[in-house]
N, C-alpha and C positions, 0 to 999 in steps of 0.2 A: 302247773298248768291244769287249769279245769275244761275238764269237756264233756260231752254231752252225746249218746252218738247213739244210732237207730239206723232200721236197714226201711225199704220200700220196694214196690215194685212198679214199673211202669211198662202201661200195656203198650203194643199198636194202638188200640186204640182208646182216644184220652176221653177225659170226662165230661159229656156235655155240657155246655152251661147255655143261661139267656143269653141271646143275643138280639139287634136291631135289623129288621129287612123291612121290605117293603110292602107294604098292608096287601095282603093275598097272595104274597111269593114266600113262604115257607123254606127258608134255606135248609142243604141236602146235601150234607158230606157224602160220599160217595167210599168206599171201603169194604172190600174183601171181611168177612170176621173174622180174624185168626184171633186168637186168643191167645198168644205167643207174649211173653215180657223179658224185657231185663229186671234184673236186682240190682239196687244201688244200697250201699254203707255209707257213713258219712258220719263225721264228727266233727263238733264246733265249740269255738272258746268264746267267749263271754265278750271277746275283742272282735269276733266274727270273722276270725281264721277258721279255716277249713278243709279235713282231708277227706277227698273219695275215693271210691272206687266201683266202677260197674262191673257187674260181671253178666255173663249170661247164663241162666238157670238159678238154683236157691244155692241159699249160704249152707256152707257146713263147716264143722269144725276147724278143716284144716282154711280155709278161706278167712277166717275173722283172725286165726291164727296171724296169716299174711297179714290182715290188716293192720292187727296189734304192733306187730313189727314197723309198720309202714308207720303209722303212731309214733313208735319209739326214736325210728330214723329222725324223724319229723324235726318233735321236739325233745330235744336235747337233756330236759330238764325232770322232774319228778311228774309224772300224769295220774290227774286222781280223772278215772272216767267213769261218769253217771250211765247205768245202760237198763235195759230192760231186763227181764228173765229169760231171753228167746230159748229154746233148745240149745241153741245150736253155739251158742255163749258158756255152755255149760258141759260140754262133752267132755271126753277123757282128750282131744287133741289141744284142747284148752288149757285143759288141767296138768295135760303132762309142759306143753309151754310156759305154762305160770312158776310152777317146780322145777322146772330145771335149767332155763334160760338165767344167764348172766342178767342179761339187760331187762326182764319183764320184772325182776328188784324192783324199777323206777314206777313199776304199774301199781296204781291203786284202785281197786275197782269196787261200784258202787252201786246194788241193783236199787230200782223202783220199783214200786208195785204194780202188779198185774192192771189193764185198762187203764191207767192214769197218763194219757197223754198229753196234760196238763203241766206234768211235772218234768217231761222233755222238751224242751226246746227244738230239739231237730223234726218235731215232728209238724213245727210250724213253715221248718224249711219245705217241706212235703206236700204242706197245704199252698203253699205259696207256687210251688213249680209246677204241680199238677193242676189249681184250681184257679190260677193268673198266666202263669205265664204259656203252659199248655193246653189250655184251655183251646175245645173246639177245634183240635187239629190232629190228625193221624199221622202217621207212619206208616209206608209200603215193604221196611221191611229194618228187621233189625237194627242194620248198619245206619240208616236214615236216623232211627229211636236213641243208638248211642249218640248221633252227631246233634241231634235235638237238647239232648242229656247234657251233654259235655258243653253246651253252647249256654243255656238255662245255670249252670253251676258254676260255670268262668264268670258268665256278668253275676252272679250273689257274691266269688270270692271277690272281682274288683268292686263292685258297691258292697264294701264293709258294713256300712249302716243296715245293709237288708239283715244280715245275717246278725252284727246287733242287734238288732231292734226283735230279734225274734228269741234270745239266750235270756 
């Protein structure tokens, strides 16, 4: 199984874009600044399966750890997975799970280069959820951002094709 997988963050508040009003009404989201986010991981196969997970605050060792797991649960079978460099991919919580885990055997793991966001796919999944489908809308608080989150990632896993068309 090939996949591909990258982390993101997503704020309260999302990414302006153009929109349509009417000639001398200026539309005015209205929003507190908090500058608060979740972090999302996410991995995707070439068929445009997909696992995530959000968390709240940054990833660290022991958090991709879980993920890796969650991977392995997943799919059953051998996983070569394409990733970046991040830090946090590379700790000693990694490293001692890669060594001494039974099951992280079936992992095969494959960094990119630095900036090359060309060469992940997931990170079209990224452009697509913050820059289409969240587009021009906030979050009052956390809890709202995960049910935003988790509602944007349900419809890319039932329309397969999005998440194809993006590996």
């Amino acid at each position: 199984m090939l996949l591909t997988s990258d982390e993101a963050g997503f704020n309260l508040l999302s990414s302006r874009m153009r929109t349509y009003a009417p000639c001398g009404q200026t539309p005015v989201l209205q929003q507190d600044c908090k500058y608060t986010h979740l972090s999302v991981i996410a991995a995707i196969s070439p068929a445009g399966d997909m696992v995530k997970e959000v968390i709240d605050g940054n990833f660290d060792g022991k958090i991709i750890v879980d993920f890796l797991k969650k991977l392995l649960n997943t799919f059953k079978k051998e996983i070569h997975l394409i990733w970046d460099g991040a830090k946090c991919h590379c700790g000693k919580a990694v490293k001692h799970f890669l060594a001494t885990d039974k099951e992280a055997k079936r992992l095969f793991l494959y960094r990119i280069p630095p900036y090359s966001p060309e060469l992940n796919p997931t990170e079209q999944l990224w452009n697509h959820a913050k820059n289409v489908v969240l587009k021009n809308t906030f979050s009052k608080n956390k809890t709202e951002l995960r049910a935003k989150i988790d509602i944007t990632f349900d419809n890319i896993q039932i329309k397969k094709e999005i998440g194809r068309a993006h590996v």
